[in-house]
TIDOVO-875770 format. One line per field, with one value per atom (N, C-alpha, C, O): residue in three letters; x, y, z; atom name. Coordinates in pm, whole numbers. Layout:
residuo: ALA|...
x: X|...
y: Y|...
z: Z|...
atomo: CA|...
// end
This chain:
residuo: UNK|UNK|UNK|UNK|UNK|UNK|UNK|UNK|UNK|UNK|UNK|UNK|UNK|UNK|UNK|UNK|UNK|UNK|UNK|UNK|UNK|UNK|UNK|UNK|UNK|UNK|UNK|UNK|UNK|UNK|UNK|UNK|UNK|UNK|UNK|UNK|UNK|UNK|UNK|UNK|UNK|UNK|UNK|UNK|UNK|UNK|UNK|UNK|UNK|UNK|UNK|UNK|UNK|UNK|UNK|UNK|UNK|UNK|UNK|UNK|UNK|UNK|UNK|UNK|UNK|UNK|UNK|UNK|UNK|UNK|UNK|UNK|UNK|UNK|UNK|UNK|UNK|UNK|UNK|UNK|UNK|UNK|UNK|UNK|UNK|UNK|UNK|UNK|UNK|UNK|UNK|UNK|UNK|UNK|UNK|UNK|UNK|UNK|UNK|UNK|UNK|UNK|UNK|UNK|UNK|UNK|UNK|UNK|UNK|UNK|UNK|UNK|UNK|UNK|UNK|UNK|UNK|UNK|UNK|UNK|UNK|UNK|UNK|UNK|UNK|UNK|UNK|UNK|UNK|UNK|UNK|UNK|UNK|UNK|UNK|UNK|UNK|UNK|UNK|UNK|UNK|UNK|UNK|UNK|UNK|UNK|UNK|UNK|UNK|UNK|UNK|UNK|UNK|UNK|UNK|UNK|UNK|UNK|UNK|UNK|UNK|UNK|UNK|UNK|UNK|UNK|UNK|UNK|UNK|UNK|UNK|UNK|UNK|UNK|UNK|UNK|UNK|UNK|UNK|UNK|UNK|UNK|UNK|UNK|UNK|UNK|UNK|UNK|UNK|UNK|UNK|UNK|UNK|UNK|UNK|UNK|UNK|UNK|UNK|UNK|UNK|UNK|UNK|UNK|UNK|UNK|UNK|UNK|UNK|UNK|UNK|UNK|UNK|UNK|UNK|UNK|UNK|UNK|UNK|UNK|UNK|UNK|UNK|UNK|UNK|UNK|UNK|UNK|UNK|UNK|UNK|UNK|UNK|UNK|UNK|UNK|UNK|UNK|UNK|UNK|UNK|UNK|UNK|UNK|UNK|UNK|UNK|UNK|UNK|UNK|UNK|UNK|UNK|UNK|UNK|UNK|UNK|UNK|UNK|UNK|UNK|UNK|UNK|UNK|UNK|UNK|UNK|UNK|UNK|UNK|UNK|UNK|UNK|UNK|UNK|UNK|UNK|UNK|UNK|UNK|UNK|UNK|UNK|UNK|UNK|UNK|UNK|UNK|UNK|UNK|UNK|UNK|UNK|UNK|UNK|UNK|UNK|UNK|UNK|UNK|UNK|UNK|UNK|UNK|UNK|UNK|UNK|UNK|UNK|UNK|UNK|UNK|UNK|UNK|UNK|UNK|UNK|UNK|UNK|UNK|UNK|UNK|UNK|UNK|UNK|UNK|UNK|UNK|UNK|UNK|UNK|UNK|UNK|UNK|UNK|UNK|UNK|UNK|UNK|UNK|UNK|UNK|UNK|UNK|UNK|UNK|UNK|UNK|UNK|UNK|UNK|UNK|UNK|UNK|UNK|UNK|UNK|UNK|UNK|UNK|UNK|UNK|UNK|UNK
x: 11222|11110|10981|10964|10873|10764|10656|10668|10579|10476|10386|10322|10392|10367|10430|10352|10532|10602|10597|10603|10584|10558|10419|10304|10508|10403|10257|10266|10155|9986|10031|9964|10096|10110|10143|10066|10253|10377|10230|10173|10196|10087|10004|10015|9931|9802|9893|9823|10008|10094|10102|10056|10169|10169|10051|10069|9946|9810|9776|9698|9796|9746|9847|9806|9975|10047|10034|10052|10009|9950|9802|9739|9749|9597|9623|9567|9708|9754|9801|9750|9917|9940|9883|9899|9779|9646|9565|9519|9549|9455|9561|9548|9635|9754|9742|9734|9743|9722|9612|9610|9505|9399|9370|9312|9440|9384|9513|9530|9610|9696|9565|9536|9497|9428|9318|9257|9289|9180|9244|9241|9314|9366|9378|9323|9468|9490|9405|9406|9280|9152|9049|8994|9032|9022|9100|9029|9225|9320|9264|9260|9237|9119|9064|9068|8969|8815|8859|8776|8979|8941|9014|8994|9074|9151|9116|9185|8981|8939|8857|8836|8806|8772|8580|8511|8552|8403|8335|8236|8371|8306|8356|8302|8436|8526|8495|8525|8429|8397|8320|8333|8236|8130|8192|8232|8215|8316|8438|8445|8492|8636|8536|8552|8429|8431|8357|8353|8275|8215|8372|8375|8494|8597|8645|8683|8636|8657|8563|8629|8432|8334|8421|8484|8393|8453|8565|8566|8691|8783|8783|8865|8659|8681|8600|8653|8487|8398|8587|8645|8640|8742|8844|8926|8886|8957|8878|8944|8738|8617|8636|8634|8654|8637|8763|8753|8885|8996|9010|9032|8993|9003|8926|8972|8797|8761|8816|8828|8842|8916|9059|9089|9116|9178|9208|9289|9079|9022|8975|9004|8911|8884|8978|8954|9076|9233|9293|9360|9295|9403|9342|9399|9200|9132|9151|9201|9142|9195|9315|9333|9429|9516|9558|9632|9508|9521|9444|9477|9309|9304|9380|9378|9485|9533|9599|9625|9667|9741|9874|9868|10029|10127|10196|10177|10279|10369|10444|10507|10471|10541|10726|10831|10700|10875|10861|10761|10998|11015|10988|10977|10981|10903|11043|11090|11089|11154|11157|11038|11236|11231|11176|11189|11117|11108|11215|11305|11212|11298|11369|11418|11360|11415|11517|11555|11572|11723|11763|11726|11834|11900|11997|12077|11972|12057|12177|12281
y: 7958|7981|7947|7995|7852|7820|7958|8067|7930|8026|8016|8106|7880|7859|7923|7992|7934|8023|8161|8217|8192|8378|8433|8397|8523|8538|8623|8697|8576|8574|8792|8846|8867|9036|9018|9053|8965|8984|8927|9000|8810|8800|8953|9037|8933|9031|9197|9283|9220|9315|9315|9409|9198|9130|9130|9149|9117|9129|9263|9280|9370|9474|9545|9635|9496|9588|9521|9597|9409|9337|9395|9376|9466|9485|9668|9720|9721|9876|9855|9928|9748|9790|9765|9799|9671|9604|9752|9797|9838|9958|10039|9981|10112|10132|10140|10241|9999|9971|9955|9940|9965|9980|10154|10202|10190|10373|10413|10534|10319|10362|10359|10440|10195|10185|10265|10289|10298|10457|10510|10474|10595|10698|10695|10774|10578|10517|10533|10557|10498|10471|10611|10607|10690|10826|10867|10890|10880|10933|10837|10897|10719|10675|10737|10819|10737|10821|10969|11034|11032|11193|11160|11243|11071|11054|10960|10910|10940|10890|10970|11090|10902|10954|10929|10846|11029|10993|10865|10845|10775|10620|10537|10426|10552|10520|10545|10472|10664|10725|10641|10603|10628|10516|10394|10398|10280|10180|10243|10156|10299|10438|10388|10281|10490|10544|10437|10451|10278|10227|10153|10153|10093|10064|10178|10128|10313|10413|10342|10300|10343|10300|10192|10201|10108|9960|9986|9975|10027|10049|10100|10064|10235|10291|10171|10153|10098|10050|9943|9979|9868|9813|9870|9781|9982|10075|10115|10151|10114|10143|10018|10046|9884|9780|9744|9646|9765|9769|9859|9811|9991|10054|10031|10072|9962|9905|9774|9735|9728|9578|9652|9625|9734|9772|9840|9833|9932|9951|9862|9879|9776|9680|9586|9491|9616|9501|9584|9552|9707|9787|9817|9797|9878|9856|9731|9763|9621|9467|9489|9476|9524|9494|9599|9565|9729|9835|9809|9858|9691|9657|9598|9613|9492|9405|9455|9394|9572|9623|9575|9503|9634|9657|9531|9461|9488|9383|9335|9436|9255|9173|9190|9184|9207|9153|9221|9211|9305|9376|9287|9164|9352|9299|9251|9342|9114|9124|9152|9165|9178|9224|9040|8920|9121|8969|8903|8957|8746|8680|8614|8501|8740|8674|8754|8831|8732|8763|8902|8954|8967|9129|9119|9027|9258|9228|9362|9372
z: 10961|11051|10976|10864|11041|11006|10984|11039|10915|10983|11093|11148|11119|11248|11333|11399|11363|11435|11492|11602|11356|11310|11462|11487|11520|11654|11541|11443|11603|11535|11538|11450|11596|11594|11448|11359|11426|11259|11160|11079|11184|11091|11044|10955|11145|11120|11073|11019|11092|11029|10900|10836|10836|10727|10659|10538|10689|10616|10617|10522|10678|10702|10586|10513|10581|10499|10338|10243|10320|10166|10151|10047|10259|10229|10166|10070|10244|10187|10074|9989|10014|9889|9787|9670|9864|9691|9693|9588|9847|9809|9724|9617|9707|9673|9522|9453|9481|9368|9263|9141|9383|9346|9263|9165|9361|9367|9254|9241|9168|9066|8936|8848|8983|8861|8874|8770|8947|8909|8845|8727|8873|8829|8667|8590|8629|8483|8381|8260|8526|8427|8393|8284|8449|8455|8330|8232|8315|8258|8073|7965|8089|7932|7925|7833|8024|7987|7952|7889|7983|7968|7804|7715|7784|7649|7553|7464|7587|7457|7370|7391|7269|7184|7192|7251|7116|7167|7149|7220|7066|7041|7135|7133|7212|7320|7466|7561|7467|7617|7711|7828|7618|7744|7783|7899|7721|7734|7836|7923|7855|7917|8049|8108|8082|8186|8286|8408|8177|8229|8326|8449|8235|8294|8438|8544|8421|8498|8661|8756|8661|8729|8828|8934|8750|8816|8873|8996|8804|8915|9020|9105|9055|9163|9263|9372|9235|9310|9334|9436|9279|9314|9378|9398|9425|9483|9609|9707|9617|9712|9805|9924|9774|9833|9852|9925|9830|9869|10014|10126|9981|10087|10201|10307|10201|10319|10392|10509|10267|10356|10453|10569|10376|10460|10582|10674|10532|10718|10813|10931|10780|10854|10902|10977|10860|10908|10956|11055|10915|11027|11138|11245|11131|11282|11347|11455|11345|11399|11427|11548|11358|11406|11519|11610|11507|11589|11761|11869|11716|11837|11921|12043|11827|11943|11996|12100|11983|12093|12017|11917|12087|12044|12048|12147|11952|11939|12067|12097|12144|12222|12177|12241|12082|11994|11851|11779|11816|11753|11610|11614|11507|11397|11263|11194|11246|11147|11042|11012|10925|10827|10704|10725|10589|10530|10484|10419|10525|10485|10600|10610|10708|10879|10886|10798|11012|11071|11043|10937|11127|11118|10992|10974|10888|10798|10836|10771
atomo: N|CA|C|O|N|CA|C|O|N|CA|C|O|N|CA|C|O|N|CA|C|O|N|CA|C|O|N|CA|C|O|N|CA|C|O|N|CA|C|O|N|CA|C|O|N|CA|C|O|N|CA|C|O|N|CA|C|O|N|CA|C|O|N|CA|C|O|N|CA|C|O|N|CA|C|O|N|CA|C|O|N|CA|C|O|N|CA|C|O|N|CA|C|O|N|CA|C|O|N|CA|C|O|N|CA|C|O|N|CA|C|O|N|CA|C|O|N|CA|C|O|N|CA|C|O|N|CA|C|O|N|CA|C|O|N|CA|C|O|N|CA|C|O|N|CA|C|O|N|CA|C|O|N|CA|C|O|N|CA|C|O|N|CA|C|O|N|CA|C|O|N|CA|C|O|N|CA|C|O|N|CA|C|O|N|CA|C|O|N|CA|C|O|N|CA|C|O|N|CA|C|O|N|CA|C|O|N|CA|C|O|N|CA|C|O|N|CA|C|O|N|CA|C|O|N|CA|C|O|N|CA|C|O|N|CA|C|O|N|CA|C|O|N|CA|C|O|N|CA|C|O|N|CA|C|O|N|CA|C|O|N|CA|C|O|N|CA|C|O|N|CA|C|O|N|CA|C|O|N|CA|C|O|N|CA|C|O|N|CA|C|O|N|CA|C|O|N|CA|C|O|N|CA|C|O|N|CA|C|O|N|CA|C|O|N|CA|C|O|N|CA|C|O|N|CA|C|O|N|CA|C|O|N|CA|C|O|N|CA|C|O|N|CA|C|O|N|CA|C|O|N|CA|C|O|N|CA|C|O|N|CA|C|O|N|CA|C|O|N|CA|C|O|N|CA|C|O|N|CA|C|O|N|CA|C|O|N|CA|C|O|N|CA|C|O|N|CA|C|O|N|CA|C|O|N|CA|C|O
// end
């Protein structure tokens, strides 16, 4: 199956659920990064928390893209045809 094919619902699904797990992953690397800053050492801290910073503003902008795609996709209204699994076909 092309992606041409792929009805435009499975798309915008597909993006909505790659957009949750980059937030996802975003909000691991907070955490990580938090977890430097409380464990470093004092010549270390600032450098720590400036990394700390950035990840959240990157975890901040994750989580909006992803609101903004799941609201879209929540507008279009409900799928036509049940949603395959990746790769195609009933396993």
């Amino acid at each position: 199956m092309s992606v041409l094919e792929i009805p435009r619902r499975h798309r915008m699904v597909e993006t909505a659920m790659d957009a949750y797990f980059n937030w996802r992953e975003q909000s691991t690397a907070v955490s990580q990064a938090y977890r430097r800053w409380v464990d470093s050492h004092e010549a270390d801290a600032e450098s720590a928390w400036q990394e700390y910073e950035a990840a959240h503003a990157a975890e901040d902008d994750a989580s909006l893209l992803y609101l903004r795609i799941a609201q879209r996709t929540a507008a279009a209204g409900p799928s036509d045809a049940p949603l395959m699994a990746r790769g195609g076909g009933a396993r």
